[in-house]
N, C-alpha and C positions, 0 to 999 in steps of 0.2 A: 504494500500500500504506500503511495505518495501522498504527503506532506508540502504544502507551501512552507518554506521556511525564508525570512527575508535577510538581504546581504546587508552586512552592517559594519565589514570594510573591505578595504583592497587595497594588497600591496604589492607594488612591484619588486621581486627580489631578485630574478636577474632581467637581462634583456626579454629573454622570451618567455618569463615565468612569475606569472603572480601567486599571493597565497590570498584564498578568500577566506574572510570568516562570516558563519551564516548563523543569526540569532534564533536561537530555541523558545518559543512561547512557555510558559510555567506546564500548560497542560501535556505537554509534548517533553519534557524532561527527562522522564525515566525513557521512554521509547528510544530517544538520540543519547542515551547515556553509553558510549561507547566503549570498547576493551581495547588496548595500547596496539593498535595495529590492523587495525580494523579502518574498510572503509566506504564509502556512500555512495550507492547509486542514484544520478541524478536524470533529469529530463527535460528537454525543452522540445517544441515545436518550431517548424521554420519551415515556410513552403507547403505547409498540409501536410507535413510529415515528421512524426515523433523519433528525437534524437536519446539517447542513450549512453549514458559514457560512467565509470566506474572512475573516482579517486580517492586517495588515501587520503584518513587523518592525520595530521600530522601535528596536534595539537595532548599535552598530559590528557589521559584518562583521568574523570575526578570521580568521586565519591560525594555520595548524598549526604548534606542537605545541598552540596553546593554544585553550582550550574553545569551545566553540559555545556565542554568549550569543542564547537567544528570548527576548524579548520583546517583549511586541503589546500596543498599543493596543484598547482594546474602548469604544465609548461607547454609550448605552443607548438603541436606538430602538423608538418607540412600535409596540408590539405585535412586538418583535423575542424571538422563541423563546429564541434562544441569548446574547447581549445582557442578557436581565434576568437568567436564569439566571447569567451573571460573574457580574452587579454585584450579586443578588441573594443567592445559596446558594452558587457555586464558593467551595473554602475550602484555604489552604495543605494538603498534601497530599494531595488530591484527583489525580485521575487524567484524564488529556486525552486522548482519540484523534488524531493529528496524520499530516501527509503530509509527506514531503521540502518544505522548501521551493522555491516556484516562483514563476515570474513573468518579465516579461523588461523592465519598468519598473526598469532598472538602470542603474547608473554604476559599470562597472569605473574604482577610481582612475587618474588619470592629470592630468598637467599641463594648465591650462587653466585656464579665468574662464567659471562655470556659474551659472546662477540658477533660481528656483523662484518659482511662484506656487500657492497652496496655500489649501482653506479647509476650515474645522474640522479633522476628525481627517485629513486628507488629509496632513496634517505627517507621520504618520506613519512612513511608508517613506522621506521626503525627509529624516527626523529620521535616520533613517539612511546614508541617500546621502551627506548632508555631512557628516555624525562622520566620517565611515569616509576621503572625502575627503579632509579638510584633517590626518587624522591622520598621513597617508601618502603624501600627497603635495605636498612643503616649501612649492611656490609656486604651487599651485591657489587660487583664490579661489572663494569662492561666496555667492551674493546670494540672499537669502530676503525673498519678499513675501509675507506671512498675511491671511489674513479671519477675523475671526471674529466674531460675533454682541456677547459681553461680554469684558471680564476675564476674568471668574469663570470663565467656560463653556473657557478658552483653554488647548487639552490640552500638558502639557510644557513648561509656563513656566520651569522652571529648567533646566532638558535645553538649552534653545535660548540661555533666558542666560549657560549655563556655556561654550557653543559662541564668544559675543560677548567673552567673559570671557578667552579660552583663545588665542583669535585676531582680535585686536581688527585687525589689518590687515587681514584675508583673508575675515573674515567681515560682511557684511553684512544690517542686517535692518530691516524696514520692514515697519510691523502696521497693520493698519487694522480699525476696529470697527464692526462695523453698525449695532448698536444703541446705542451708548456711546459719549459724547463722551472724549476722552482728553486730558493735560495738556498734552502735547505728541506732535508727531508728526501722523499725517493726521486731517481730517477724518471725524469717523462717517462712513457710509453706504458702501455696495455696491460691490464692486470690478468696475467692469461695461467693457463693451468703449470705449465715449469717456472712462470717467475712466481707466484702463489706458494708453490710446494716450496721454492728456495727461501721465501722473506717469512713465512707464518711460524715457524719452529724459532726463528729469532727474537718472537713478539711472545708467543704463550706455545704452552704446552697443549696440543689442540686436540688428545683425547681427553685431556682432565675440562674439556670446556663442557658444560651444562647445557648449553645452547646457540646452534647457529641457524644465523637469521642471513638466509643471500636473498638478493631483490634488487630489480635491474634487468635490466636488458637480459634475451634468452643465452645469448651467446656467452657473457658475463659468469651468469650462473652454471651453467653447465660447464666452463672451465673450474670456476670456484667448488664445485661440488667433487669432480675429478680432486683435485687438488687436497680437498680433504679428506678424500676416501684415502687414498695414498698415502695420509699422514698418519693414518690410524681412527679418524673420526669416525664414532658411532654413528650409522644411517638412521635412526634415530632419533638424534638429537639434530639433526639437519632440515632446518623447514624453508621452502620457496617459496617465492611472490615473483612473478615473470610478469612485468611493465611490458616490453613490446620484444613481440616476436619479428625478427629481418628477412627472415627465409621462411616462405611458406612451406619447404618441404625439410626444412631442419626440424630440430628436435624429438618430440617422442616419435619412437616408431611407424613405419605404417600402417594402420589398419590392414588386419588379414581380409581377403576380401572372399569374400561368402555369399554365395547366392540369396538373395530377400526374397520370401514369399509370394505369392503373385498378389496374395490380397494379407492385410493384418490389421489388425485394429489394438487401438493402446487406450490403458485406463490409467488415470494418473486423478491424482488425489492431492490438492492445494487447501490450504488455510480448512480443512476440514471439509470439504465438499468433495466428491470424486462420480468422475465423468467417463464417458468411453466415447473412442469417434474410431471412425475409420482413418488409417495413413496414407494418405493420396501418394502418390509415386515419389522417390524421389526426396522425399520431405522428412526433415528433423522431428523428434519426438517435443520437442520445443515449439515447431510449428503447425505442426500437429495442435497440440493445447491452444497455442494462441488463436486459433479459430475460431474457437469458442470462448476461449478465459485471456482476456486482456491482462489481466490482472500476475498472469506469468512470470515467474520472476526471470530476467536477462539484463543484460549488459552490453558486452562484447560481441557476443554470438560467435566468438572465435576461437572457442577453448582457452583463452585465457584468465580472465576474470573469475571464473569458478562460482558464479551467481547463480547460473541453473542448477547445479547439484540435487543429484535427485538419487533416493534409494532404488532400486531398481528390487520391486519383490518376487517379479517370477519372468519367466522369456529368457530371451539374449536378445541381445544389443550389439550393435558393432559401433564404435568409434570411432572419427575418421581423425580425431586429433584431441591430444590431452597436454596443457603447458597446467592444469590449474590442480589436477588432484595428486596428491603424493601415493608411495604406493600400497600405503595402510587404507587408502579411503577404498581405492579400486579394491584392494583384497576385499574390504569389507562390506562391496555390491554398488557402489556411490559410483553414479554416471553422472558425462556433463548432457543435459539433455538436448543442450545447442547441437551437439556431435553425434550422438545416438541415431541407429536406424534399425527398424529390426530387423532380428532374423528369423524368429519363429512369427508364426501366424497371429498370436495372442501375447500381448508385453503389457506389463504394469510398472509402473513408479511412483513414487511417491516425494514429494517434493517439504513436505511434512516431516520429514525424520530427521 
């Protein structure tokens, strides 16, 4: 369900990147009361046609009695709908359509020594993870490694050195620029799976970490993740958030591809109601629903964002792409339903679980 909730500032923090914050009415408090990592799907209209787009908070998780702080990151990609529209015409006072916030890229606080590998706006929800962390929890550490292209381009520069500032024991941090030589500190260039495996054993011991948080670009992550299987990291304690995928044909797997039935029909079960329709050729278990149920939850529609997840209670399914679930949800039945198509005659999900 959307929410109008209305914009009550905007800031430019780099050239192509502002952070909005969007004011919660008292009635609506608990609803947008967010978990450190977590993030909102939003919506606008333009043209007669409803846009879509998924961004992190990036703002401390609080606790009740006091407010719900949103704010998101937004940076401006080329030929991005909703993206030029921020950084373009959105204007204090302006009006948001917004979802509960969601997501499961989280770190409830809690004691421990937790680190991040992160590039460009991928700081984002992790800009939240450790506020919210070391706020609350006296002798948590946590370790932050960024990429980023320049300086200039490097979203939240003072957000992170106020974090350095605040808890100069507990807090560590360590930047690397792609494009840009720096004074001090690393080498320019790429944070890629052999320079990772070379620099992380000089910083921490990377099976004793409790938590790692990658988020960033696909290619980023899938280096970073290599890099600390290698080192000895429990898969496990390794959770993803993939911002943008570059290669349509990179990443997970192909789908095995399997004959679909000539005819099937899927029942799928939202906010407590469940329905059946037929699957017209062709068509996502996602578009499927939205047929009849507007009300659908999606985002991305491109296996990335992880918004449709859906239990999948009996049938098969084929997948044609996964960047959004790790690989405890799939063992445990959870499809993206953007992706899904069936393969038996009869498919249910459940969108509710």
């Amino acid at each position: 369900m959307f929410h109008p909730l209305r914009v009550s500032a905007i800031e430019r923090i780099t050239d192509d990147a502002v952070a909005v914050t969007l004011a919660v009415p008292p009635e609506l408090r608990e609803t947008f009361r967010h978990r450190p990592g977590q993030h909102l799907n939003v919506r606008y209209g333009v043209g007669g046609e409803e846009i879509r787009r998924s961004y992190s908070i990036c703002a401390p998780a609080t606790e009740a009695p006091a407010e719900p702080s949103l704010r998101v990151g937004i940076r401006m990609v080329d030929g991005g709908a909703f993206s030029t529209y921020a950084l373009k015409e959105l204007a204090v006072g302006d009006l948001v359509e917004a979802m509960a916030p969601m997501g499961r890229f989280v770190l409830e606080p809690r004691p421990g020594y937790f680190a991040a590998i992160v590039g460009g706006s991928g700081i984002t929800p992790v800009l939240s993870i450790a506020a919210t962390l070391l706020a609350r929890e006296s002798t948590a550490r946590f370790c932050l490694i960024r990429s980023d292209r320049t300086a200039a381009s490097t979203m939240f520069l003072d957000e992170v050195a106020d974090l350095k500032d605040r808890y100069p024991g507990r807090f560590q941090l360590v930047t690397a620029l792609s494009r840009e030589e720096q004074a001090a500190g690393l080498p320019s260039g790429r944070l890629d799976r052999e320079r990772l495996t070379g620099l992380l054993p000089s910083l921490l011991s990377v099976p004793d970490v409790d938590g790692w948080f990658l988020c960033g670009p696909f290619g980023l992550i899938r280096e970073a993740e290599g890099a600390l299987l290698t080192l000895g990291a429990d898969r496990s304690r390794i959770h993803q958030e993939i911002f943008h995928v570059a290669d349509e044909g990179a990443g997970s797997p192909p789908a095995t591809r399997t004959t679909a039935p000539a005819e099937s029909r899927l029942t799928a079960t939202l906010d407590g109601r469940s329905g059946s329709w037929p699957v017209q050729d062709g068509e996502s278990l996602l578009d499927t629903v939205l047929r009849s149920r507007a009300d659908a939850p999606y985002a991305c529609k491109g296996g990335v964002c992880g918004t449709c997840r859906a239990f999948l209670v009996s049938g098969e399914v084929r997948m044609d792409r996964n960047y959004a679930l790790e690989p405890e949800e799939t063992g445990a039945g959870f499809v993206l339903a953007c992706q899904s198509h069936p393969v038996t005659a009869e498919v249910e999900i459940d969108f509710d679980r």
